[in-house]
DOSEBA-364454 format. One record per residue (C-alpha): z, x, y; residue number from 1. Coordinates in Angstrom, 1 decimal, padded with zeros to 4 digits, m for minus. Example, Ala and Ser with C-alpha at 12.3 -4.5 7.8 and 13.67 -1.06 7.14 Angstrom:
up=007.8; east=012.3; north=m004.5; seq=1
up=007.1; east=013.7; north=m001.1; seq=2
% end
This chain:
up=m036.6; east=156.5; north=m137.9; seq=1
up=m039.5; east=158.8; north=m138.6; seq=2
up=m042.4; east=157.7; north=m141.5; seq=3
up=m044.0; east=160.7; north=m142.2; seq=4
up=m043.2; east=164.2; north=m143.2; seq=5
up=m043.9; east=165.8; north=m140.8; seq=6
up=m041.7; east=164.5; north=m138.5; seq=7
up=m038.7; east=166.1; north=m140.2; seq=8
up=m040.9; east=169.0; north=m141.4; seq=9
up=m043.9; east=170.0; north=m143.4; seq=10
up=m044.1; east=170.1; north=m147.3; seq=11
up=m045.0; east=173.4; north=m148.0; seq=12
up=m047.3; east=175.5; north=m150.2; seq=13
up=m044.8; east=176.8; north=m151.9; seq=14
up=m042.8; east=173.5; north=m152.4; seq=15
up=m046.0; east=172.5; north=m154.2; seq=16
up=m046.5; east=175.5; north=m156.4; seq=17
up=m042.6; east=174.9; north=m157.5; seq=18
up=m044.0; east=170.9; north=m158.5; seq=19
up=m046.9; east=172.1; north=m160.3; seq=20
up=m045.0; east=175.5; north=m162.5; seq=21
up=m041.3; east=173.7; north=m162.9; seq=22
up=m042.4; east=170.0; north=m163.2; seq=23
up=m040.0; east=169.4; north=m160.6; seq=24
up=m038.8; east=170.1; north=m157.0; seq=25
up=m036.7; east=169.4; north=m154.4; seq=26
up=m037.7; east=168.4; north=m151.1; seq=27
up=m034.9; east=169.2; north=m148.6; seq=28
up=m035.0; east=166.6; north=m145.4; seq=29
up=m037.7; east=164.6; north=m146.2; seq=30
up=m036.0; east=161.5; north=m143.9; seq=31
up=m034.0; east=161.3; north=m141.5; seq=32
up=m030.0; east=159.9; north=m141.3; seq=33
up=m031.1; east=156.4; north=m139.6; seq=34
up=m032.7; east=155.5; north=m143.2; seq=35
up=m029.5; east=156.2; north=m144.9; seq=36
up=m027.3; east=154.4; north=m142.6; seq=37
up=m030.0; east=151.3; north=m143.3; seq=38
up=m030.3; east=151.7; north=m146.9; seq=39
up=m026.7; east=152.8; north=m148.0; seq=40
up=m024.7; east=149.9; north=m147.4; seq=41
up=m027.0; east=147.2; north=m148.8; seq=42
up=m027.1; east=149.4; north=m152.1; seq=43
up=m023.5; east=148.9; north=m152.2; seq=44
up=m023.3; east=145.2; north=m152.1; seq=45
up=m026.0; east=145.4; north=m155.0; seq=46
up=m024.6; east=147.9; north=m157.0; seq=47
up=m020.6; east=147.8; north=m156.7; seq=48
up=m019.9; east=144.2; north=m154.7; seq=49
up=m022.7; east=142.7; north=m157.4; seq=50
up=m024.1; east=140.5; north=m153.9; seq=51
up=m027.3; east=138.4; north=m154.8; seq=52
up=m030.0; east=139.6; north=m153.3; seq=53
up=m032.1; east=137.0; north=m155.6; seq=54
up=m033.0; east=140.0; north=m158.1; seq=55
up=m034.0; east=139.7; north=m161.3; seq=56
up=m031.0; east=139.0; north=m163.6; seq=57
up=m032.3; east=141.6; north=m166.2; seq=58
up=m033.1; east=143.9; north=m163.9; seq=59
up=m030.5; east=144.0; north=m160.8; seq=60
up=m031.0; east=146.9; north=m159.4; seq=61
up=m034.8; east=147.1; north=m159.5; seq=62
up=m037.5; east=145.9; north=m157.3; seq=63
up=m035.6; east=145.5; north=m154.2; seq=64
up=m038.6; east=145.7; north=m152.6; seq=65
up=m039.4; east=142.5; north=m153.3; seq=66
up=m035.9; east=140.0; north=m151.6; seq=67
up=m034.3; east=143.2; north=m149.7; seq=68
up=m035.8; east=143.8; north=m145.9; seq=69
up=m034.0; east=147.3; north=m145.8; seq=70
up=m035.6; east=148.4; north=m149.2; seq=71
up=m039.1; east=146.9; north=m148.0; seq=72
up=m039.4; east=148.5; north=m145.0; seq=73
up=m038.2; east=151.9; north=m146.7; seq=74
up=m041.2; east=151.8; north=m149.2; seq=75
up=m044.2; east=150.6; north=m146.2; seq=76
up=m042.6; east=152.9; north=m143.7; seq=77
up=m040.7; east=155.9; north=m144.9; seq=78
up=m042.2; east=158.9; north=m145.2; seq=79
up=m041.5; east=159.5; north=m149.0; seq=80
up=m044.9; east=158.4; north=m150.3; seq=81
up=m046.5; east=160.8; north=m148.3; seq=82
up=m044.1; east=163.4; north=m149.1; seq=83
up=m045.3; east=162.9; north=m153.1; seq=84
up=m048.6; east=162.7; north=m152.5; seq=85
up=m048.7; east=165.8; north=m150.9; seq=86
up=m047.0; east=167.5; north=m153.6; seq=87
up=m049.0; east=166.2; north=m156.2; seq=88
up=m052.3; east=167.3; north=m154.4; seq=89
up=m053.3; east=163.4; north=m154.3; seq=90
up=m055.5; east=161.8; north=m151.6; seq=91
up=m053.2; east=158.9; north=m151.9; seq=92
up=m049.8; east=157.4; north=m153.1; seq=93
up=m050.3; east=153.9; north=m154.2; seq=94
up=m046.8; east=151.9; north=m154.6; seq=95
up=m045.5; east=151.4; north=m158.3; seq=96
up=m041.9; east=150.0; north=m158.3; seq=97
up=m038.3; east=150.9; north=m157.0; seq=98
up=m034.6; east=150.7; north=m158.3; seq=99
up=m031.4; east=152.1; north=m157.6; seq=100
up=m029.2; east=154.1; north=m160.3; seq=101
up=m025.5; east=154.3; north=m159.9; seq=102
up=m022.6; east=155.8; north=m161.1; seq=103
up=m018.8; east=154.9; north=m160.3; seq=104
up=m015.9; east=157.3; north=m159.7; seq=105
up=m015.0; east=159.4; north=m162.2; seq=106
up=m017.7; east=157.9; north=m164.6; seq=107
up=m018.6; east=159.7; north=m168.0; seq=108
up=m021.9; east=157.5; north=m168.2; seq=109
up=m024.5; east=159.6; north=m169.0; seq=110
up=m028.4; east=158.5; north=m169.9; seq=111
up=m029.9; east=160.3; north=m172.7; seq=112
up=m032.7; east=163.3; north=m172.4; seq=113
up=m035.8; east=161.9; north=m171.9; seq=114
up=m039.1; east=161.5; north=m170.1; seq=115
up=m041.0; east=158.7; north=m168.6; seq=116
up=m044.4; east=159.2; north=m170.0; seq=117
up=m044.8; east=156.6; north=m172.2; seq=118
up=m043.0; east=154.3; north=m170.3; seq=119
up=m045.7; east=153.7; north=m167.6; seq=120
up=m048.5; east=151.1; north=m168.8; seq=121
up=m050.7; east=154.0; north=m167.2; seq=122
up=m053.0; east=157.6; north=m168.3; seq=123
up=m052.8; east=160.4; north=m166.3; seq=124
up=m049.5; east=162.2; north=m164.8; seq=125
up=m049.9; east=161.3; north=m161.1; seq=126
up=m046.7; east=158.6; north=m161.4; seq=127
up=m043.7; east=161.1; north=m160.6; seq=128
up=m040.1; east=159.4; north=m160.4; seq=129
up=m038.7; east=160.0; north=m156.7; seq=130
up=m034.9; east=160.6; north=m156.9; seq=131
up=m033.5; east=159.9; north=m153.3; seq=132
up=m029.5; east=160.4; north=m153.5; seq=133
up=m027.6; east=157.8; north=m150.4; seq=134
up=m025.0; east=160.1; north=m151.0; seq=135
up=m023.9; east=163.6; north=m151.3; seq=136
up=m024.3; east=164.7; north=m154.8; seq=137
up=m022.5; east=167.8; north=m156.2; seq=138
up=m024.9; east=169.7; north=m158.2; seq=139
up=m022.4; east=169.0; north=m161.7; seq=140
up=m023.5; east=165.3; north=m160.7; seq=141
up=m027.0; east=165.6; north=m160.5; seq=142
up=m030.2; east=165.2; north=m162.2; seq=143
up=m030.9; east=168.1; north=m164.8; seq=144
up=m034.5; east=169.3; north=m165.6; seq=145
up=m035.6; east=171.4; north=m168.1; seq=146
up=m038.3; east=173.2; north=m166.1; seq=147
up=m041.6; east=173.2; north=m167.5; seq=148
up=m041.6; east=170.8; north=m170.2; seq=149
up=m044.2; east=168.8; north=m168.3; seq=150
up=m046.4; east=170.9; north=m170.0; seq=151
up=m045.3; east=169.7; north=m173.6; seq=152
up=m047.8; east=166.9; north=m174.6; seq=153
up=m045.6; east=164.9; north=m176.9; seq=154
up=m046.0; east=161.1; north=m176.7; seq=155
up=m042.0; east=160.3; north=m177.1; seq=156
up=m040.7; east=156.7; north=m178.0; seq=157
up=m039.0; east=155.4; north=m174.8; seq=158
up=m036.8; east=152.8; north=m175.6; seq=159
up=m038.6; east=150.0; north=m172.7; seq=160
up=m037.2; east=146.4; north=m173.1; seq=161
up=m040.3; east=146.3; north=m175.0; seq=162
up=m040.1; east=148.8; north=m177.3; seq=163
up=m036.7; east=147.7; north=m178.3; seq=164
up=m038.0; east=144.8; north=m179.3; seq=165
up=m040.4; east=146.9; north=m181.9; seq=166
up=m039.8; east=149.2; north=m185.0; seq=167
up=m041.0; east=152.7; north=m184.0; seq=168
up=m044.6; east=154.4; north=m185.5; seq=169
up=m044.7; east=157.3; north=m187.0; seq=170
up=m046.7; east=159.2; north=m184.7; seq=171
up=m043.9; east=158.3; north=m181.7; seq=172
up=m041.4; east=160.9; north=m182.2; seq=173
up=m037.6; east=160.6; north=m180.7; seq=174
up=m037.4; east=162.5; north=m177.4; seq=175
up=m035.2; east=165.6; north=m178.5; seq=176
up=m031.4; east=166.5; north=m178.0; seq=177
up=m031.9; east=168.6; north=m174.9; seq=178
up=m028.1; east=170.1; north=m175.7; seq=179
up=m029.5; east=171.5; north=m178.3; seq=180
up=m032.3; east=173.7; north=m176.0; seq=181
up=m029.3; east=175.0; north=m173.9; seq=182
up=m028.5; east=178.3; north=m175.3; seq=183
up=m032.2; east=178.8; north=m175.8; seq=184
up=m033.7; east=181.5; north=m173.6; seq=185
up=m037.0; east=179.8; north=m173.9; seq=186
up=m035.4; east=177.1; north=m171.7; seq=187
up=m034.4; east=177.0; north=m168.1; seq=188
up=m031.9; east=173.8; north=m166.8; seq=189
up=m031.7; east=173.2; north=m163.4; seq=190
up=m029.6; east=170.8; north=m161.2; seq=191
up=m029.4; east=170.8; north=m157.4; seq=192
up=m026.6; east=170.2; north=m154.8; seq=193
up=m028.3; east=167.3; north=m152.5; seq=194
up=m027.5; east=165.4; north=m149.4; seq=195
up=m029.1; east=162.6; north=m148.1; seq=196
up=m032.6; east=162.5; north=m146.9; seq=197
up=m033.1; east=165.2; north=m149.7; seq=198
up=m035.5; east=163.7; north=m152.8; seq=199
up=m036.4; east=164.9; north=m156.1; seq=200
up=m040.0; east=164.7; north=m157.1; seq=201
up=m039.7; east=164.8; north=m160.7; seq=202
up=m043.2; east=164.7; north=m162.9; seq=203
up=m043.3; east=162.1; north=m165.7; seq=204
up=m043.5; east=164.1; north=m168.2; seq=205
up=m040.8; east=166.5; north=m167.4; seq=206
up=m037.2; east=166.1; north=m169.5; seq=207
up=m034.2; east=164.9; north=m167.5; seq=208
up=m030.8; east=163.9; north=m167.8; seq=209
up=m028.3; east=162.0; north=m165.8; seq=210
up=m024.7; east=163.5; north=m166.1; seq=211
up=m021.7; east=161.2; north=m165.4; seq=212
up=m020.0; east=161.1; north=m161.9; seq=213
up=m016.8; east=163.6; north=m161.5; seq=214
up=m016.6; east=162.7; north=m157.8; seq=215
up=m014.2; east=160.1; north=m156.2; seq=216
up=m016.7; east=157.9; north=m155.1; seq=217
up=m020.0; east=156.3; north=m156.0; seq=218
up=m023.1; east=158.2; north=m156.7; seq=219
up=m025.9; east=156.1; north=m155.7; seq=220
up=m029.4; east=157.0; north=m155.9; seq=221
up=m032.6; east=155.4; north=m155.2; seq=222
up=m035.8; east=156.1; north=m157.5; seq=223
up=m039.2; east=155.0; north=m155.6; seq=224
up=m042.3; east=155.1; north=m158.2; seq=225
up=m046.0; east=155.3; north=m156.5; seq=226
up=m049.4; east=156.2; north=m158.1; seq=227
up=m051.6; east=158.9; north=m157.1; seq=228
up=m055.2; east=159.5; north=m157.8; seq=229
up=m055.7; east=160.2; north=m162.1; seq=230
up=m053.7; east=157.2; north=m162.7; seq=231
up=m055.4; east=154.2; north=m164.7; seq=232
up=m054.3; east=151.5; north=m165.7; seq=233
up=m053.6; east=151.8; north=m169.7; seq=234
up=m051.0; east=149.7; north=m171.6; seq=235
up=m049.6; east=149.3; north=m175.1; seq=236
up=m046.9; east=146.7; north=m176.3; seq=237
up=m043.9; east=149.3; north=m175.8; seq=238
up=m044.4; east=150.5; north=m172.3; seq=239
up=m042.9; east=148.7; north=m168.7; seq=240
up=m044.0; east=145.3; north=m167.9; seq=241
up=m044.2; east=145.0; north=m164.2; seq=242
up=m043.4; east=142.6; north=m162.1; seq=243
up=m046.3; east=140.1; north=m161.1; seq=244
up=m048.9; east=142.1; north=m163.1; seq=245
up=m049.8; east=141.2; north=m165.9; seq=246
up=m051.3; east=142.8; north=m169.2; seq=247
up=m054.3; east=141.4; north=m169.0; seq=248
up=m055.1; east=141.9; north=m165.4; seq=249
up=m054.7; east=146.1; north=m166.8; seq=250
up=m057.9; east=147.1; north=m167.5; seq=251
up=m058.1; east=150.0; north=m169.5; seq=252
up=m059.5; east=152.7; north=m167.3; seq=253
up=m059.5; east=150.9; north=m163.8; seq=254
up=m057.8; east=152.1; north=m160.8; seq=255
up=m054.5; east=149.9; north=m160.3; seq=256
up=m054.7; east=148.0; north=m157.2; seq=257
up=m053.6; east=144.1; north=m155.6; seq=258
up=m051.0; east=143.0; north=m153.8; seq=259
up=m048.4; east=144.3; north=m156.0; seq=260
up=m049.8; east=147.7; north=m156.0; seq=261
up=m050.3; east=148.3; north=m152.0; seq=262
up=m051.5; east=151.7; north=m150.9; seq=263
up=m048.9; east=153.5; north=m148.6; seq=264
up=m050.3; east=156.5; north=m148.0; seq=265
up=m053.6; east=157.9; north=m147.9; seq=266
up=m055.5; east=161.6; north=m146.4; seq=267
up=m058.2; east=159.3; north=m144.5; seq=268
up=m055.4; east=156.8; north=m142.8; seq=269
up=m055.9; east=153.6; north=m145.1; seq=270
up=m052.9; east=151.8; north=m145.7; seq=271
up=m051.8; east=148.4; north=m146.7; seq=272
up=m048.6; east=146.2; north=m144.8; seq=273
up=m046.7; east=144.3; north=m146.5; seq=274
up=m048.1; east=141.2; north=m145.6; seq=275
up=m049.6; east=140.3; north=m149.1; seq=276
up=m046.9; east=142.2; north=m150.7; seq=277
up=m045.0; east=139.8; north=m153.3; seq=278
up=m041.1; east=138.1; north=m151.7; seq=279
up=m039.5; east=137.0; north=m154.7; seq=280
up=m040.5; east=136.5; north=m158.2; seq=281
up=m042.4; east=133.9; north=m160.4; seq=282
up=m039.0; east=131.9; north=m161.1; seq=283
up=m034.9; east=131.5; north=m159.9; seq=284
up=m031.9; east=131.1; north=m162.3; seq=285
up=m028.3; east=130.2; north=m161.0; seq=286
up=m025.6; east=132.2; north=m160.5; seq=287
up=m024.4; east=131.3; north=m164.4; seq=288
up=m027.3; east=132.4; north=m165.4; seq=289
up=m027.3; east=135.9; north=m164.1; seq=290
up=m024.0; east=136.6; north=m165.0; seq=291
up=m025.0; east=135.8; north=m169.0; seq=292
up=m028.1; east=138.2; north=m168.7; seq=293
up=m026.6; east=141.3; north=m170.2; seq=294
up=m030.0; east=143.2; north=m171.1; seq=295
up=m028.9; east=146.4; north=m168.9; seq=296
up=m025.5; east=146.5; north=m171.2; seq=297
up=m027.8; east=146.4; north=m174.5; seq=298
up=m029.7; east=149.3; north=m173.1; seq=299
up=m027.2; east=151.2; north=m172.3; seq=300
up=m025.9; east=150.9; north=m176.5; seq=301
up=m029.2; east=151.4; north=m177.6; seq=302
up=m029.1; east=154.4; north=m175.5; seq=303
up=m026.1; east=155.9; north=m177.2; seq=304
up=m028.1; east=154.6; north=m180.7; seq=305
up=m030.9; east=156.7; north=m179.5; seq=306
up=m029.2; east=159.7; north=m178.9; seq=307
up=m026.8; east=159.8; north=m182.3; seq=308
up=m030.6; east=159.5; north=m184.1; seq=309
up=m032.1; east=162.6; north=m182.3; seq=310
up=m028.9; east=164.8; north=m182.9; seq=311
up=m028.8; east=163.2; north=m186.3; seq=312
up=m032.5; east=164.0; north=m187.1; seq=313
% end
């Protein structure tokens, strides 16, 4: 399996000028087939056989990293940190989180326009979202972008599991109904036809949108977050809490870094293992207890809230 780049290609120039104009690109062959065959099958026992993996019950498809072999040994040793941190001009990719998105056959499940900006306890825009399809996805299944709204500075309310816990200020407006922008000249949409080892680099500002599934089977989709070199730590009460960090050990305006922030990738050949890299989490539940966590179902209706207030406002 190769771990860098290069050894399926280089990430070009003009791959990186497409990043900085668009807000957006994607990266065609970043890894090879041997990491699919790895990483595909184990993402279907989480997602559609609903195997325990010893996840967290709120969060079941997210930090894999953490209980899954195959998913930690595609973060340390894949060439996808790299891949970013070359695209993003960083000296360095630093590891944030991971999690898996999935869509059954046939599904009309769509999440709403939005961007991740305020969802990241963090300042700066060096924390893109990686989206890395395990399998084929017709372009009508896709991610959409709106190219170039990473240059709108708009602080949008992201409904976190935090911030739906909170009554939204003033100054936090709704992210807006991207239908709305379609017949606008002013605005270009773009989806892509992908294959595996293909990955999205898609900046954390920039507005997306995740259509249903038309296609027979399951579209499954891994999304790797790392940190490159403006990020800071800076949280506020509605933004992610991540796993085994805490708010108070975020000090506004220090570089992230621990154990649960490991460096991947770096221009000068630093890197960390995953030897001090969290297994597990800070506490276990049975069985009953997962199945009567139903936080990912409440998201998804606050979702649909979310989006009848934008088109209504």
């Amino acid at each position: 399996m190769n771990t860098a780049p290069q050894a399926c290609r280089p990430i070009t120039e003009e791959e990186i000028t497409t990043y900085e104009r668009d807000g957006v690109v994607c990266l065609r062959q970043v890894f090879d087939s041997a990491w699919v065959e790895r990483l595909l099958p184990v993402a279907r026992r989480i997602t559609i056989d609903k195997e325990d993996f010893g996840l967290l019950p709120s969060y079941p498809g997210r930090y894999m990293s953490r209980t899954v072999p195959e998913f930690r040994d595609f973060v340390f040793n894949s060439p996808v940190a790299e891949a970013a941190a070359r695209v993003m001009r960083s000296s360095y990719a630093k590891f944030f989180f991971d999690e898996i998105f999935a869509k059954g056959p046939q599904s009309n499940e769509a999440t709403i326009w939005h961007n991740d900006r305020m969802g990241w306890p963090t300042s700066g825009v060096m924390v893109p979202s990686i989206w890395i399809p395990l399998t084929p996805v017709a372009k009508e299944n896709c991610l959409e972008c709106i190219l170039g709204t990473q240059h709108e500075d708009v602080p949008y309310w992201l409904f976190s599991p935090n911030g739906r816990q909170m009554i939204r200020p003033e100054d936090r407006p709704l992210h807006p109904d991207g239908e709305a922008r379609r017949g606008d000249p002013n605005f270009t949409f773009k989806q892509w036809d992908m294959e595996p080892g293909d990955i999205l680099i898609v900046h954390p500002w920039t507005l997306h949108y995740s259509h249903g599934n038309t296609a027979d089977d399951w579209r499954i989709a891994v999304s790797v977050r790392v940190f490159g070199d403006d990020i800071r730590w800076k949280p506020r009460p509605d933004c992610l809490s991540l796993a085994g960090v805490s708010v108070d050990e975020m000090i506004v305006g220090e570089v992230p870094a621990g154990p649960c922030i490991p460096m991947l990738w770096s221009e000068d050949g630093q890197r960390d293992g995953d030897a001090d890299f969290p297994r597990g989490f800070a506490t276990s539940w049975s069985k009953t207890r997962r199945d009567d966590v139903n936080e990912f179902e409440e998201f998804k209706r606050l979702q649909a809230k979310h989006k009848n207030e934008a088109v209504a406002g």
